[in-house]
C-alpha positions, 0 to 999 in steps of 0.5 A: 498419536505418538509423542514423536509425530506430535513434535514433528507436527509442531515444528513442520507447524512453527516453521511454515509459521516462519515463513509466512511472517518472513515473507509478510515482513520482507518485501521484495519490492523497491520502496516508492521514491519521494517525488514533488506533487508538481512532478506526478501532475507533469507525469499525469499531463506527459501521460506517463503514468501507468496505475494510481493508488490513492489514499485519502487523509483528511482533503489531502491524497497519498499519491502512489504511481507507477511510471510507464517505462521508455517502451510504453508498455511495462511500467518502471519498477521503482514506484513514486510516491507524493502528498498534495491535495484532492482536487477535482482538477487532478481527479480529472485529469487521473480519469483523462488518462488512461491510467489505472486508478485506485482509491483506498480510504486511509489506513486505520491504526490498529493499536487504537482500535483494539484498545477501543474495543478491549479498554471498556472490558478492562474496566469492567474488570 
């Protein structure tokens, strides 16, 4: 392979690069607006929530939802988000409804888990 042919490849390879990371980094989405927890249940019993995504912190529940819009069908754009607890009262009304409803466990920080997975072999050395 020619040197020619070896740079071009490395600079079509570092500009899809680019742009992989650009669109994982920019987010075309709007950010989720803060509501109260006695909003989202309003919203559950009102039966205006569309889907649930909810992240599990240590007996308490990251609430991210959307809101049908005012035809019915296509939820709002903007997404809510709350903090409360996990009840089996709200689990009960989520499952009640016909909301789509998703429970994720809680994020797991990264920079901890490679440093307990590399510190051991840093000793070692």
């Amino acid at each position: 392979m020619k040197q020619s042919h070896k740079t071009l490849l490395l600079w079509v390879l570092l500009i899809l690069m680019f742009v992989a990371i650009w669109t994982m980094v920019s987010s075309h989405s709007e950010p989720p607006r803060a509501v109260a927890f006695t909003d989202f249940v309003h919203d559950i019993q009102a039966g205006k929530v569309a889907e649930v995504t909810v992240r599990t912190q240590d007996g308490t529940g990251h609430y991210r939802y959307t809101v049908r819009g005012p035809d019915g069908d296509r939820p709002e754009a903007q997404p809510r988000e709350t903090f409360g607890i996990l009840s089996d009262q709200v689990n009960e009304m989520l499952m009640q409804s016909d909301a789509r409803v998703e429970y994720q466990p809680k994020e797991e920080n990264i920079l901890s888990g490679v440093l307990l997975t590399w510190l051991p072999m840093l000793f070692l050395l």
